[in-house]
C-alpha positions in Angstrom: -39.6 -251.3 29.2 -37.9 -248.1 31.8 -35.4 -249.5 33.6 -36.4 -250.4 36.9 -33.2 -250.9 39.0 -31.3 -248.7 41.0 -29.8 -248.0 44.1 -30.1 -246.1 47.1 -27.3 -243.8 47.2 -26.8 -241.7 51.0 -27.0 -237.9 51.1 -27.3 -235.9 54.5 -28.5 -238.3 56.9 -30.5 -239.3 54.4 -30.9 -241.7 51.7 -32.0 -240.6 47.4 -32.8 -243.5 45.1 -30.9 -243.3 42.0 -31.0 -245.0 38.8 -27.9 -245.3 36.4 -28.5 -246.0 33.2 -27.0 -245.8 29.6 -23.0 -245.9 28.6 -20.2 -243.9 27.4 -17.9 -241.2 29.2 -20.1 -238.4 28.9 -22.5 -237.9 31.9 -25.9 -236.4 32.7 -27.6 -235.5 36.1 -31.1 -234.8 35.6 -33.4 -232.9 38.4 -37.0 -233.3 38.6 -39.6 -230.6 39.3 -42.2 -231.0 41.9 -43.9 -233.5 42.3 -42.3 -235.6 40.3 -39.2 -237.6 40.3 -36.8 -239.9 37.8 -39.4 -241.4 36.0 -40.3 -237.7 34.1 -37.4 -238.5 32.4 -37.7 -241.7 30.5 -38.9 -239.5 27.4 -34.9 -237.7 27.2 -33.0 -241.1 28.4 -33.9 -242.8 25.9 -32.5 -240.9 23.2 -29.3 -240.7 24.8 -28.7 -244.2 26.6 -26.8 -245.6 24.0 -23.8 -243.3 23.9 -24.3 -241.2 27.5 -24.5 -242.2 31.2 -27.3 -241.2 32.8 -28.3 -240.3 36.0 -31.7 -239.9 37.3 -33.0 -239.6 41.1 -36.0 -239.2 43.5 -35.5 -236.2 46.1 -35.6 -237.5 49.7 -38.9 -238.3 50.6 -39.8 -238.7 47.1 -40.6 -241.9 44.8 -38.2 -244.9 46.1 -36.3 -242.4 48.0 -36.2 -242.9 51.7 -39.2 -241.1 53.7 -37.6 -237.9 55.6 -39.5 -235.4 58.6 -36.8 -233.4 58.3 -38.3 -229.6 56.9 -37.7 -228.8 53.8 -35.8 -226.1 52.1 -34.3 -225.8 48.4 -31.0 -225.1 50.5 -30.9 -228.2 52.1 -32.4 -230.1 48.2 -29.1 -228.3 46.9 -26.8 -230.1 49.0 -28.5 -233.5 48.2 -28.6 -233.2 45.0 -24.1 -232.0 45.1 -24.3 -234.8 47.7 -25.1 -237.6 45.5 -23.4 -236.3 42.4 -20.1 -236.6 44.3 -21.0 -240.1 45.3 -22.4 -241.4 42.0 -20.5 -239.4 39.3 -16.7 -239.4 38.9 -15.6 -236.7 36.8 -17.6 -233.6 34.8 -21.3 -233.4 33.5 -24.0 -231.6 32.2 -27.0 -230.8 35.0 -30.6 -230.8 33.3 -33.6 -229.0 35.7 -37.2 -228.8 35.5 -39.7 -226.3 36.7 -38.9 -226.6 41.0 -35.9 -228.2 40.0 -34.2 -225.1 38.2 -34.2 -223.5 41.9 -32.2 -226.4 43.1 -30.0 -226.6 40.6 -28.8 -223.2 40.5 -28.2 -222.8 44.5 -26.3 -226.3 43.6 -24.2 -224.4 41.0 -21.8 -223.0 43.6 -21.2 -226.6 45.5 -20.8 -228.5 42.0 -18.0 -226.2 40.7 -15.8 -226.8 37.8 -17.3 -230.1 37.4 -20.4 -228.7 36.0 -20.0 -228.8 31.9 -23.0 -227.3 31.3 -26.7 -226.2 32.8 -30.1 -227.0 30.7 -33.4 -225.5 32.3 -36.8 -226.4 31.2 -39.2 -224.0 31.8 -37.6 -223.0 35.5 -39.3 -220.9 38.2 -38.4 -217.0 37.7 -38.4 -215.6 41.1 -37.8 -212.5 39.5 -41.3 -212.6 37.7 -44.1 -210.6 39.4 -46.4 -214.4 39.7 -43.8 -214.7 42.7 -44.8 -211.2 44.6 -47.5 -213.1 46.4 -46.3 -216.7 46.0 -46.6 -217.5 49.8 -50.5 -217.3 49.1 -50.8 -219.2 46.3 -48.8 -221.8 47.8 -51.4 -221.9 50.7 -54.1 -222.4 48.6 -52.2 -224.7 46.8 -51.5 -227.0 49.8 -55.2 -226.9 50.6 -56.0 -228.2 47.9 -53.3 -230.7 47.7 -54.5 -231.7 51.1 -57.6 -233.1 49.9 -56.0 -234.4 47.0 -53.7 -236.4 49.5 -56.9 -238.1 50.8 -58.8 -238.8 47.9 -55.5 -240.5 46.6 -56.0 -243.6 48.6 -58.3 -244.5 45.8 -56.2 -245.8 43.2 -58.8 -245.3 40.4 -59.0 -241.4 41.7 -55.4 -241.5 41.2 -55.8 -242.6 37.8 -58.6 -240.6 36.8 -56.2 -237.6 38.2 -53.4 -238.5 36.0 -54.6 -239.0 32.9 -53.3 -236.3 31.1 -49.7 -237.9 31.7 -51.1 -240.7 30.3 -50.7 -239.0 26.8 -46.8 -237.8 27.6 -45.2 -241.0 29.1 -44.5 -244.7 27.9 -47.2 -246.1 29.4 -44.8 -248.3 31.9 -43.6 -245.0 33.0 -47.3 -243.5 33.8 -47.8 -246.6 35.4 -44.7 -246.4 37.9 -45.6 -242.7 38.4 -49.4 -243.9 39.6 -47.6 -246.5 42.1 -44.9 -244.4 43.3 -46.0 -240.5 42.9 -49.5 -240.2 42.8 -49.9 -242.0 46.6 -50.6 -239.6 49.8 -47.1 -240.1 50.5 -45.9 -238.4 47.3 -48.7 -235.3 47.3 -47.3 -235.0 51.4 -43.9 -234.3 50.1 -44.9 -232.2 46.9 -46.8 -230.1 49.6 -43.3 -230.0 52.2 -41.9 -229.0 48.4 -44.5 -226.1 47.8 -43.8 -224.6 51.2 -39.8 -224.6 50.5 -40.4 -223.2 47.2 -42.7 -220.0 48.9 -40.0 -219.6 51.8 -36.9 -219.6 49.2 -38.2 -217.2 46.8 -37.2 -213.8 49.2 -34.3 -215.0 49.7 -33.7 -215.7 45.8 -34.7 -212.3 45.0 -32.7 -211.0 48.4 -29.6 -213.0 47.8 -29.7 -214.8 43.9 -27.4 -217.6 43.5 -23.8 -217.2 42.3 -24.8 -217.2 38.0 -23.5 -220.5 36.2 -19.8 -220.0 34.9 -20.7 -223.1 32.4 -22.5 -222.5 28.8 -26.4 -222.5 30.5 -29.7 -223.3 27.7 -32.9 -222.0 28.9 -36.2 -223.6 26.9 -39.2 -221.8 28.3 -42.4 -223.4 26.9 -44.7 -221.2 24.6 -48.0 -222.6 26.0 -49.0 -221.4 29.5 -48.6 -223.5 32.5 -52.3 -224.4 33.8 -53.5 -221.4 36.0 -50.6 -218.9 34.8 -52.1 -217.8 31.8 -52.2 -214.2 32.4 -48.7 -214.3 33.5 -47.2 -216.1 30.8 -45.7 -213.4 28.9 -44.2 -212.0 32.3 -42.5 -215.7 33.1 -41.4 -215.9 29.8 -39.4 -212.5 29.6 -37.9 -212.7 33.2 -36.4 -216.3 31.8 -35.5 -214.5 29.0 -33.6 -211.7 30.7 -31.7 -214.1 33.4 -30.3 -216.3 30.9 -29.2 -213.3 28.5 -27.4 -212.4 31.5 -25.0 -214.8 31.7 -21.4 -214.9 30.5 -22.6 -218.2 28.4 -26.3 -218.0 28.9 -29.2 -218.9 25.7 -32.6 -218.2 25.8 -34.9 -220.6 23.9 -38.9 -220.8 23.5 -39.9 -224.5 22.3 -43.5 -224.9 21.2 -44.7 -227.3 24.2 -46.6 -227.0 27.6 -45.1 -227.1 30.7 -43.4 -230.7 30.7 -41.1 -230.2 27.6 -39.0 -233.6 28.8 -42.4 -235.2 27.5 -43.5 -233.1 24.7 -39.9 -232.3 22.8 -38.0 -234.9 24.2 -35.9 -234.7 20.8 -35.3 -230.6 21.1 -34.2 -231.5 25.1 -31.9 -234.4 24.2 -30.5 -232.3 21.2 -29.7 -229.6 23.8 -27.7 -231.6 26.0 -25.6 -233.7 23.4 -24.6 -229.6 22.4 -23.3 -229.2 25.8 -21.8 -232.4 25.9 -19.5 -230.5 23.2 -21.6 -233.3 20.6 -22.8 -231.8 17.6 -26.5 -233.0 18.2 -27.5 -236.1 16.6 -31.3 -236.9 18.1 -33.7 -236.4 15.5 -35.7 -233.2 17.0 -39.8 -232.5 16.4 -40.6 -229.0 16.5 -37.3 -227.5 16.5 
């Protein structure tokens, strides 16, 4: 059964829902990608609840997270996210990113500072890769799209129907608090505000990238395509490749999964961040 407490932590003017979970004096700070939040996780936590804190969080305006009509930007997700780690975790960590979430993590970097132990990203966005030349119009048809999405989601059994292929990835307690909490119009209104910071941040990634991790960084890009991407796949993958190859402490990683490798290897994740953690990896992996 996923834990279901937590607490509502403030960040900004605003307020994030956190949940705190697991034991130990090693800590984790997990960022979602978009469109989803804390529960994505479940798969990873609980590998490493029994020896690790754990903390896991909806973005304002997100999940249990406090509705905002503030507009977005990945900036202004950065500070939330350095926000509530100085309020929820005393000392150093490691920082584990999904898809969306790899942007705000890395313009984070900067405003965590020595605290950060180490950086996992799973399958990030690559602003570098060409997919991002003309992101601004796929992000417009995207929100169309989502739009009516947003309506038809007053019908919980469209919701359902929608999400069944989660069904397959998550405990089925967590696919159930993702129908009731993510899959409502309130949570496709705030992937869409999500989508349009994600178009407007990319120039000024590729204008003005983030200051590079100083901590050891693990990049797992997945080796089947994101839906839609196909023909860009290759592209994605190598621009990952070369930014993490990059860095003082950087490693590149392809792990045989789709786009939600929290779900599909939680064992390879998990593995990853007990290595950061300076652990020698004891999570039995599949596929690795």
């Amino acid at each position: 059964m996923r834990q279901a407490a937590g607490r509502a932590v403030p960040v900004n003017g605003r307020t994030v829902h956190v949940e705190e979970s697991g034991s130990g004096t090693d800590w984790v700070v997990f960022e979602a990608g978009g469109g989803m939040g804390r529960t994505c996780w479940d798969p990873v936590t609980a590998l490493l609840a029994d020896r690790t804190r754990l903390v896991a969080y909806d973005r304002a305006g997100f999940g249990r997270s406090g509705r905002t009509t503030t507009r977005l930007s990945v900036d202004g997700l950065a500070a939330d996210l350095v926000a509530m780690v100085e309020a929820v975790v005393p000392g150093g960590f490691v920082l584990v990113a999904h898809s969306m979430g790899g942007l705000v993590a890395r313009r984070a970097v900067e405003g965590l500072g020595p605290r950060l132990r180490g950086l996992l990203l799973l399958d990030p966005a690559a602003e570098s890769a060409p997919v991002y030349d003309t992101f601004d119009r796929t992000a417009a048809k995207v929100d169309r799209s989502l739009g009516v999405t947003q309506v038809l989601f007053r019908s919980r059994r469209l919701a359902r129907l929608a999400g069944r292929d989660l069904r397959r990835l998550f405990p089925a307690d967590t696919y159930e608090a993702m129908l009731a909490e993510d899959f409502v119009p309130a949570g496709i209104a705030q992937t869409r505000k999500e989508i349009r910071a994600v178009a407007e941040a990319i120039p000024r990634f590729r204008a003005e990238p983030p200051a590079p991790p100083a901590c050891p960084t693990v990049l797992l890009s997945a080796a089947r395509p994101q839906k839609g991407r196909g023909r860009h796949h290759a592209a994605l993958t190598e621009h990952r490749r070369r930014w993490a190859e990059s860095l003082p402490d950087g490693r590149f990683e392809t792990v045989d999964s789709g786009h939600l490798i929290q779900a599909e290897q939680p064992g390879i994740v998990a593995d990853r961040i007990e290595r950061l953690l300076g652990r020698s990896g004891r999570t039995s992996l599949r596929g690795a």
